[in-house]
Backbone as ProteinMPNN parsed JSONL, in Angstrom:
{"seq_chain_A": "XXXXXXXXXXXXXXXXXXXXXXXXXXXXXXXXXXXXXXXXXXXXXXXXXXXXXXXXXXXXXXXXXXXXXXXXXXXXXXXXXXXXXXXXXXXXXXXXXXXXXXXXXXXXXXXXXXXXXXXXXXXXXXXXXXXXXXXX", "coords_chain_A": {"N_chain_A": [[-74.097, 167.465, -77.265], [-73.419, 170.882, -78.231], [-72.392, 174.111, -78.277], [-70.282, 174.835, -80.049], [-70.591, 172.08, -81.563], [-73.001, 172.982, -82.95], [-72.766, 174.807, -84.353], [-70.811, 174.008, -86.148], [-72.231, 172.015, -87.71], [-74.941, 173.767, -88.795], [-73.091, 175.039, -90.192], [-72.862, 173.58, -92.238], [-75.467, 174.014, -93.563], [-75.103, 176.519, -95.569], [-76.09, 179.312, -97.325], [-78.477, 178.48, -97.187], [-79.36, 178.89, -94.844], [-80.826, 180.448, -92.027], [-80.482, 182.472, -90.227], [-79.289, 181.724, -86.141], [-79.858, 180.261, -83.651], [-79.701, 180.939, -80.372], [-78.927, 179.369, -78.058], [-79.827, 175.921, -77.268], [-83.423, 175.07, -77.184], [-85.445, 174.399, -74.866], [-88.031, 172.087, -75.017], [-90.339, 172.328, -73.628], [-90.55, 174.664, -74.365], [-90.576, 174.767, -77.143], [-92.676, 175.415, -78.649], [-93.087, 177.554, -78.774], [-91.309, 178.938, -81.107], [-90.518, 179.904, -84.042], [-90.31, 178.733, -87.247], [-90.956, 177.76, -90.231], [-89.316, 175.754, -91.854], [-86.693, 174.204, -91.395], [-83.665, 172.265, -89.816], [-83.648, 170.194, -86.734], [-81.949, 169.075, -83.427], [-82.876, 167.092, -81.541], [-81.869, 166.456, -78.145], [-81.212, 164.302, -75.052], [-81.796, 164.523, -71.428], [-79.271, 165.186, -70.768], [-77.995, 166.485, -72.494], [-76.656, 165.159, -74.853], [-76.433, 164.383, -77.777], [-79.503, 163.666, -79.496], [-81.112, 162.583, -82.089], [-82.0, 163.631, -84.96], [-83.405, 165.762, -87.082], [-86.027, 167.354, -89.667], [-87.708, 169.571, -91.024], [-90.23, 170.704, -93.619], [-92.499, 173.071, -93.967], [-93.941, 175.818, -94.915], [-95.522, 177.077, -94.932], [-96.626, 177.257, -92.741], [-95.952, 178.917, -88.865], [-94.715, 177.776, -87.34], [-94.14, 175.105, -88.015], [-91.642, 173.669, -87.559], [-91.922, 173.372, -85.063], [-94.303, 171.909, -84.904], [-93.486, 169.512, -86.305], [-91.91, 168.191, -85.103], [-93.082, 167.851, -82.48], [-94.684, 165.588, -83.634], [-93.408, 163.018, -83.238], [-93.85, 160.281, -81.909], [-94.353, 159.413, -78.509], [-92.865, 157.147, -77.63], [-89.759, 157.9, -78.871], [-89.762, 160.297, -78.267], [-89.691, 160.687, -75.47], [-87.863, 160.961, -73.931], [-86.055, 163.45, -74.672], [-85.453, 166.681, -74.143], [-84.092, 169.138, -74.978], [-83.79, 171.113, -77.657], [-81.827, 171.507, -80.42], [-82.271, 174.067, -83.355], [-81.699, 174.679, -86.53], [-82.73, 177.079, -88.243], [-83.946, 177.371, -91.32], [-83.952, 179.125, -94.548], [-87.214, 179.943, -96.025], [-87.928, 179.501, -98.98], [-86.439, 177.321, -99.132], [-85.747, 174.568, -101.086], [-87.474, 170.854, -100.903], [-85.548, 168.675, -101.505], [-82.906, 170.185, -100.827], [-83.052, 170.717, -98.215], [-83.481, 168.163, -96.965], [-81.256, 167.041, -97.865], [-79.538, 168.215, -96.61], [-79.87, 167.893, -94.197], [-79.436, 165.256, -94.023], [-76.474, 165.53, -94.543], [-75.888, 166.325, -91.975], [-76.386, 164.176, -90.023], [-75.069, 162.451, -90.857], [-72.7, 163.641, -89.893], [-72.909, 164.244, -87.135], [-73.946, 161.411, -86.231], [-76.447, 160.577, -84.413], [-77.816, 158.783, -82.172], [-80.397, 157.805, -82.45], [-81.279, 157.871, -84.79], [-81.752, 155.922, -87.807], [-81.932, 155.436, -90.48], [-79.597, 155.782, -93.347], [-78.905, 159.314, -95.399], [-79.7, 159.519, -98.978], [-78.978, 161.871, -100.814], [-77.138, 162.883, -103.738], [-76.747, 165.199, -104.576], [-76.236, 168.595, -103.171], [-77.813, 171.166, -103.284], [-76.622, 174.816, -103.128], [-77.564, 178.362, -102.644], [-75.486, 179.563, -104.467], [-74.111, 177.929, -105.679], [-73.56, 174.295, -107.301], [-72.909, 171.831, -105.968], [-71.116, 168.241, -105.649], [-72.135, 165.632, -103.582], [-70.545, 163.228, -102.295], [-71.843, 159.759, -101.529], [-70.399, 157.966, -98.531], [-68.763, 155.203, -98.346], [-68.871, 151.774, -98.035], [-66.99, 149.858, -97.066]], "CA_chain_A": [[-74.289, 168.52, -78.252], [-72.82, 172.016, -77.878], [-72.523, 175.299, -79.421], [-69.192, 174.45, -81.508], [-71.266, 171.155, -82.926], [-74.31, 173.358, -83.68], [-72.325, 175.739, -85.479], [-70.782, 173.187, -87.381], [-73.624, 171.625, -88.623], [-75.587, 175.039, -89.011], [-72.533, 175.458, -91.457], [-73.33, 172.814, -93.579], [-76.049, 174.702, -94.363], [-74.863, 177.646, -96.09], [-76.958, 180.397, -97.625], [-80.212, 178.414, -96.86], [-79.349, 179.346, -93.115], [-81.961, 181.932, -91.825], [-79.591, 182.962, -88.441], [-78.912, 180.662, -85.796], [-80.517, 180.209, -81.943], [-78.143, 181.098, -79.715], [-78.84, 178.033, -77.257], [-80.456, 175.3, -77.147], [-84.281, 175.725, -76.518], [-85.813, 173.372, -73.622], [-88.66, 171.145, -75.582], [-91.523, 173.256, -73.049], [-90.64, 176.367, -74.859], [-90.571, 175.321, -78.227], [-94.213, 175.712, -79.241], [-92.733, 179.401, -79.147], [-90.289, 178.877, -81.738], [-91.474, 180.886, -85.305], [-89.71, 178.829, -87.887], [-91.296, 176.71, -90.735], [-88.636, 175.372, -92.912], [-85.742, 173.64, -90.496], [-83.341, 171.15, -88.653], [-83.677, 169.829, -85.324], [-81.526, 168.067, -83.709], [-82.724, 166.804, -80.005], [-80.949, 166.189, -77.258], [-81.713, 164.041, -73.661], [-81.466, 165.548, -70.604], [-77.273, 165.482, -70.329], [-77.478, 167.645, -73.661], [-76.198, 164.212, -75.483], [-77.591, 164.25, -79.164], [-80.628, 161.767, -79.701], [-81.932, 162.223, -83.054], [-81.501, 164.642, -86.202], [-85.03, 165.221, -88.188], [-86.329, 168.095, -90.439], [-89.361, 170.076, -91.397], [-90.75, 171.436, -94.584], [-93.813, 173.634, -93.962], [-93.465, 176.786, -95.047], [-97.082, 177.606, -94.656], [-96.85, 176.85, -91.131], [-94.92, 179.489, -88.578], [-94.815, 176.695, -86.035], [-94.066, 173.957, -88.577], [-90.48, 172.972, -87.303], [-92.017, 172.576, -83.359], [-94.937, 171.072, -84.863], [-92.502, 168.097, -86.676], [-90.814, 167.384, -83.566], [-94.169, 166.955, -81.982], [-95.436, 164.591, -84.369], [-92.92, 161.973, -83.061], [-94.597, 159.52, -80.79], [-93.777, 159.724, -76.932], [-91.26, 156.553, -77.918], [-88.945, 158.113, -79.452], [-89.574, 162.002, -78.18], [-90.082, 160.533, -74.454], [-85.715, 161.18, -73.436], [-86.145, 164.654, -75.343], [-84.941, 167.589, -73.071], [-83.773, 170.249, -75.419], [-83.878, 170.729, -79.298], [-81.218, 172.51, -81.497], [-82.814, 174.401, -84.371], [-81.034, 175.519, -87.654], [-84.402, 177.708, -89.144], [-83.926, 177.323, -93.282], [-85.261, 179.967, -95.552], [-88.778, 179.696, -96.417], [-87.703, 178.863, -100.302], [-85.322, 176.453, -99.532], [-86.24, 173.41, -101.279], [-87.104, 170.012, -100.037], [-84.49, 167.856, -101.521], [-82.146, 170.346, -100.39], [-83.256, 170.143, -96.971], [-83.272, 166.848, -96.618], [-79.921, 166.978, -98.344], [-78.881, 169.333, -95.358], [-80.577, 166.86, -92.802], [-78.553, 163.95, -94.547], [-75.337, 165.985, -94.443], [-75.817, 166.917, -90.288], [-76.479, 162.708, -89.635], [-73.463, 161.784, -91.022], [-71.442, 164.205, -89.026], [-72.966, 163.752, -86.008], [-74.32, 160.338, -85.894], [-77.238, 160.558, -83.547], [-78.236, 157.574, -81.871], [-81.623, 156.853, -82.858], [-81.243, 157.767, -86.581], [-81.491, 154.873, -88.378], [-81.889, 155.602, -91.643], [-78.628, 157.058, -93.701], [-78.927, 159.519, -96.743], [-78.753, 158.97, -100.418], [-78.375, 163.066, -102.092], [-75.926, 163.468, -104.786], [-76.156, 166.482, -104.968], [-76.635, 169.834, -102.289], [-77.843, 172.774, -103.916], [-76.693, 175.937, -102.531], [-77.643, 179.466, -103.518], [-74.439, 180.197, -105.031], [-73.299, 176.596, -106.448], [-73.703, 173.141, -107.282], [-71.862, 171.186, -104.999], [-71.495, 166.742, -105.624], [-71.639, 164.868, -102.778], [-70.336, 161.532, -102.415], [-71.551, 159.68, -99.952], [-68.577, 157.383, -98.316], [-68.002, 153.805, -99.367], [-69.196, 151.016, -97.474], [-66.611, 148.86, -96.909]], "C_chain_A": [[-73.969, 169.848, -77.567], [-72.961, 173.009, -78.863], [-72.09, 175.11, -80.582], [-70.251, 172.921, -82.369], [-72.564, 171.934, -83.557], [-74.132, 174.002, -84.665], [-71.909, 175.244, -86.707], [-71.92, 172.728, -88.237], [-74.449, 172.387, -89.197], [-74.71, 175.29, -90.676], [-72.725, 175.058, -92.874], [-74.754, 173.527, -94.402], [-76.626, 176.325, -95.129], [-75.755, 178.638, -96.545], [-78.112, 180.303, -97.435], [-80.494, 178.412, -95.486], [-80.204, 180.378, -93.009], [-81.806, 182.53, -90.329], [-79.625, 181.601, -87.694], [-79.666, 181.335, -84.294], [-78.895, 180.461, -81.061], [-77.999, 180.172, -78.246], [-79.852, 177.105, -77.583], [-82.002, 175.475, -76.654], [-84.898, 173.894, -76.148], [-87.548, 173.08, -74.594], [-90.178, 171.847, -74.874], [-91.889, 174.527, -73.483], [-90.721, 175.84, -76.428], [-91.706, 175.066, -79.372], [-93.979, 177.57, -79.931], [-92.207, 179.737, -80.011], [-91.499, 179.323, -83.411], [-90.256, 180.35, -86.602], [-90.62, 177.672, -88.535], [-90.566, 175.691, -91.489], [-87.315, 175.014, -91.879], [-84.806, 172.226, -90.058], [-83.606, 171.151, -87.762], [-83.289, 169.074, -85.134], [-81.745, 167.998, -82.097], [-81.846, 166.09, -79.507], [-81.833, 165.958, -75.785], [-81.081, 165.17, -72.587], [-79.785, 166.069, -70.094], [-76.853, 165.93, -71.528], [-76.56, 166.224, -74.55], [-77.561, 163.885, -76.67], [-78.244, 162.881, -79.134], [-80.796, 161.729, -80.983], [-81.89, 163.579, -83.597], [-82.519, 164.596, -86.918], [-85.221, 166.898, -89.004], [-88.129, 168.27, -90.358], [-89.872, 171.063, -92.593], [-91.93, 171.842, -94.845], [-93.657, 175.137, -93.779], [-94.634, 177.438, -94.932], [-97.118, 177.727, -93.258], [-95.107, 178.262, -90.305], [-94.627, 178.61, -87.879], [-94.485, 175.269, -86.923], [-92.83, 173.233, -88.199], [-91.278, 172.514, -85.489], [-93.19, 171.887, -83.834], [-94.297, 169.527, -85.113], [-92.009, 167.418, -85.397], [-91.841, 167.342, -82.458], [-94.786, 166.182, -82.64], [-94.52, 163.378, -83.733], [-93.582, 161.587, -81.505], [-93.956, 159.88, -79.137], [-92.571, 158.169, -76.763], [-90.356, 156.832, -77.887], [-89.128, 159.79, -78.857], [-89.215, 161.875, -76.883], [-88.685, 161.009, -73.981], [-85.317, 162.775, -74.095], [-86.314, 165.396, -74.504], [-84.987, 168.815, -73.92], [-83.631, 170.179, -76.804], [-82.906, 172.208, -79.828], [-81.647, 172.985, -82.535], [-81.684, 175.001, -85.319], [-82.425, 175.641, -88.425], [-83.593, 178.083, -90.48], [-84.611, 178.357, -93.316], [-86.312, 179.198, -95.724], [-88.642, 178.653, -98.14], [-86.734, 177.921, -100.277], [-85.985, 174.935, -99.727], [-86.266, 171.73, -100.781], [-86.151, 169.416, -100.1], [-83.179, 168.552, -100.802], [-81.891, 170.255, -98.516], [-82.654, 168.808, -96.046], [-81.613, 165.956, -96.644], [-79.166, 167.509, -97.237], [-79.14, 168.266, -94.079], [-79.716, 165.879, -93.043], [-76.736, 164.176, -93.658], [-74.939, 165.81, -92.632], [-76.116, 165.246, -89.813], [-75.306, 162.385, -89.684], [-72.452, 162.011, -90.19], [-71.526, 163.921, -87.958], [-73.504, 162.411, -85.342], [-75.145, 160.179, -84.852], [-77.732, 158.888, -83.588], [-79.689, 156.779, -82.392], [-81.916, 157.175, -84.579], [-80.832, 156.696, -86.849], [-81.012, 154.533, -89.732], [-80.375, 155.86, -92.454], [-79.416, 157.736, -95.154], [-78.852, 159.302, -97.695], [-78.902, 160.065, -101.087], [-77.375, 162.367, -102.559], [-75.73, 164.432, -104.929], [-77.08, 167.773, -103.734], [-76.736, 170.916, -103.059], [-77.607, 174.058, -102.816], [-77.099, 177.211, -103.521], [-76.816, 179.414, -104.639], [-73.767, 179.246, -105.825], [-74.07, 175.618, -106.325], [-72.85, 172.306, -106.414], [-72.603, 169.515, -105.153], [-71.106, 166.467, -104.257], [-72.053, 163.105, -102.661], [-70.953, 160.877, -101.809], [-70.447, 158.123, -99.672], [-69.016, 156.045, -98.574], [-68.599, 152.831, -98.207], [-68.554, 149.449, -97.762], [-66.068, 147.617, -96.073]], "O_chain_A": [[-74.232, 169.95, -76.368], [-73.476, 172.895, -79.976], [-72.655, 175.109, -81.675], [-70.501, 172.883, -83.574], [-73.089, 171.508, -84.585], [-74.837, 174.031, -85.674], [-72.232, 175.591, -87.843], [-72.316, 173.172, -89.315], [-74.91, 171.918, -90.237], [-75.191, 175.557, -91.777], [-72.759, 175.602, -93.978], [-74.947, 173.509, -95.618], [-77.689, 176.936, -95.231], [-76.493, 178.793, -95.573], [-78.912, 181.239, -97.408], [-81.552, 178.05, -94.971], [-80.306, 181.198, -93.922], [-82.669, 182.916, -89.541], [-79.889, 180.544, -88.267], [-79.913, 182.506, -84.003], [-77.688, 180.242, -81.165], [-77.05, 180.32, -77.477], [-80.809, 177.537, -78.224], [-82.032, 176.086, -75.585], [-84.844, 172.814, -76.737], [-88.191, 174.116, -74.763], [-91.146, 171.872, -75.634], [-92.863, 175.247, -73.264], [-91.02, 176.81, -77.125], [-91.621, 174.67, -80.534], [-94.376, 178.306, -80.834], [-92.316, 180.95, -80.188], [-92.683, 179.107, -83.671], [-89.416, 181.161, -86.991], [-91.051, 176.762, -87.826], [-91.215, 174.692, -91.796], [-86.884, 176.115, -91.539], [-85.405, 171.151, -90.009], [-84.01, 172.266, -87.431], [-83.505, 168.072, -85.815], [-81.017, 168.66, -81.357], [-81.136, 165.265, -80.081], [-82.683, 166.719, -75.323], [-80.331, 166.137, -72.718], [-79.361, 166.961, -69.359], [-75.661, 165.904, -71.834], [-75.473, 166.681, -74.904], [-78.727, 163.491, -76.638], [-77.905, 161.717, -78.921], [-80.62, 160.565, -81.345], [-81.767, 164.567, -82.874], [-82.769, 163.537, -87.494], [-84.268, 167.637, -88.756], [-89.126, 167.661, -89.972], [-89.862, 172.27, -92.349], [-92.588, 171.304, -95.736], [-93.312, 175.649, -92.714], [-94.522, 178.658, -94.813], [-97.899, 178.552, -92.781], [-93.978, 178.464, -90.751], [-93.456, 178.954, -87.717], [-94.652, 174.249, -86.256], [-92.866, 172.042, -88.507], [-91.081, 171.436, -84.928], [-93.336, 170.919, -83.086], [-94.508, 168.569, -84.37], [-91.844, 166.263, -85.004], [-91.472, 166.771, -81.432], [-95.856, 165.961, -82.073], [-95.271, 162.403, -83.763], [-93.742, 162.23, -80.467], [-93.057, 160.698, -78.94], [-91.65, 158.142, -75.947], [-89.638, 156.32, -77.028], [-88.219, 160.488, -79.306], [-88.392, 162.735, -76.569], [-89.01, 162.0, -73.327], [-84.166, 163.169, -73.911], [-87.294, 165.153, -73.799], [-85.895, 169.605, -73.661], [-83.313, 169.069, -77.23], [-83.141, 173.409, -79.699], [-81.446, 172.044, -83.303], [-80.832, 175.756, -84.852], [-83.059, 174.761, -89.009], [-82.75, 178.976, -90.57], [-85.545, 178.683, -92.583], [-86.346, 177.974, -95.598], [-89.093, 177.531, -98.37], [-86.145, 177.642, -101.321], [-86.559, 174.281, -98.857], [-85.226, 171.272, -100.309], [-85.513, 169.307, -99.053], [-82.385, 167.805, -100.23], [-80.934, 169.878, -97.84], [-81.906, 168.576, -95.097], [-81.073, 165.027, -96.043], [-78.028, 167.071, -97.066], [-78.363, 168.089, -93.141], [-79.089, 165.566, -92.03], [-76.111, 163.544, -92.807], [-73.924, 165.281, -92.179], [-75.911, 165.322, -88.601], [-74.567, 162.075, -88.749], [-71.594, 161.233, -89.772], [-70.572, 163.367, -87.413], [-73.523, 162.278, -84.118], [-74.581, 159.459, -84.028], [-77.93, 158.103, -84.516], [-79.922, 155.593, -82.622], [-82.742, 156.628, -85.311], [-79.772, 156.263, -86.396], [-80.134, 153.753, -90.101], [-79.796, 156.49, -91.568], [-80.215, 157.116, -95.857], [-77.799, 158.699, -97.901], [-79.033, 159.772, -102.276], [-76.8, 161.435, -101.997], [-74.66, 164.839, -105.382], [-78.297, 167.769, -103.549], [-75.76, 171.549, -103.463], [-78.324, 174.218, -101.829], [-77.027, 177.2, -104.75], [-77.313, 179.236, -105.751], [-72.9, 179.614, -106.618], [-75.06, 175.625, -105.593], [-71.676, 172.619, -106.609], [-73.791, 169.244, -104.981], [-70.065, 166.879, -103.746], [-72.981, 162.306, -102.795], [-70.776, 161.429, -100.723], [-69.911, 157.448, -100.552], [-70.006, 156.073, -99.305], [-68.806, 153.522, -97.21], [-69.029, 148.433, -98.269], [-65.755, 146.575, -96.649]]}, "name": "protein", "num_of_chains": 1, "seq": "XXXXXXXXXXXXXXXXXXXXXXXXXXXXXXXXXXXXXXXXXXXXXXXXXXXXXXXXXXXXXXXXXXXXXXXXXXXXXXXXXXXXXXXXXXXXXXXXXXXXXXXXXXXXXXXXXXXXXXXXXXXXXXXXXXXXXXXX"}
């Protein structure tokens, strides 16, 4: 994981972007981090994406580093550094999740298991369908 993939992915989520980190922040620091509404996408210690997750707590300033401490020491234990894209506060969950969906696909993190099923990404400014690809 790198700048150029953060940016990409950041892109995918258009107007419900709320600025961007300008590196990676190291997993010891990011109790510090002041965003409730977010992606995260960690990364082991050779900066090689692990895992792509979300957080919708908009009550919470700490609600995106709390999410990414809720995952067990399993699955967090290879966790070095965490990419944040901080969402607006109003950005809704499906779209979120829709945004979280979108940033899996592209980058295929290893321990995501799951895939997406939106149809549809709301942005501010439009409706936008998305497909998702064919399984054949």
């Amino acid at each position: 994981m790198n700048e150029h993939d953060y940016r990409g992915a950041a892109a995918l989520a258009g107007g419900w972007r709320r600025g961007l980190y300008p590196r990676a922040i190291p997993l010891e620091r990011l109790r510090r981090l002041r965003a409730g509404v977010g992606i995260y996408m960690a990364c082991d210690g050779s900066g090689r994406l692990a895992y792509v997750g979300s957080a919708v707590r908009p009550e919470s300033r700490a609600g995106v580093a709390d999410r990414v401490f809720q995952h067990g020491v399993p699955r967090r234990g290879s966790w070095r550094e965490v990419w944040v894209i901080p969402l607006r506060d109003d950005t809704p969950r499906r779209v979120v999740l829709g945004i979280e969906g979108q940033i899996r696909d592209l980058l295929a993190p290893p321990q995501n298991i799951a895939r997406h099923r939106p149809r549809f990404l709301e942005v501010p400014w439009a409706r936008t369908e998305i497909t998702a690809p064919s399984r054949t």
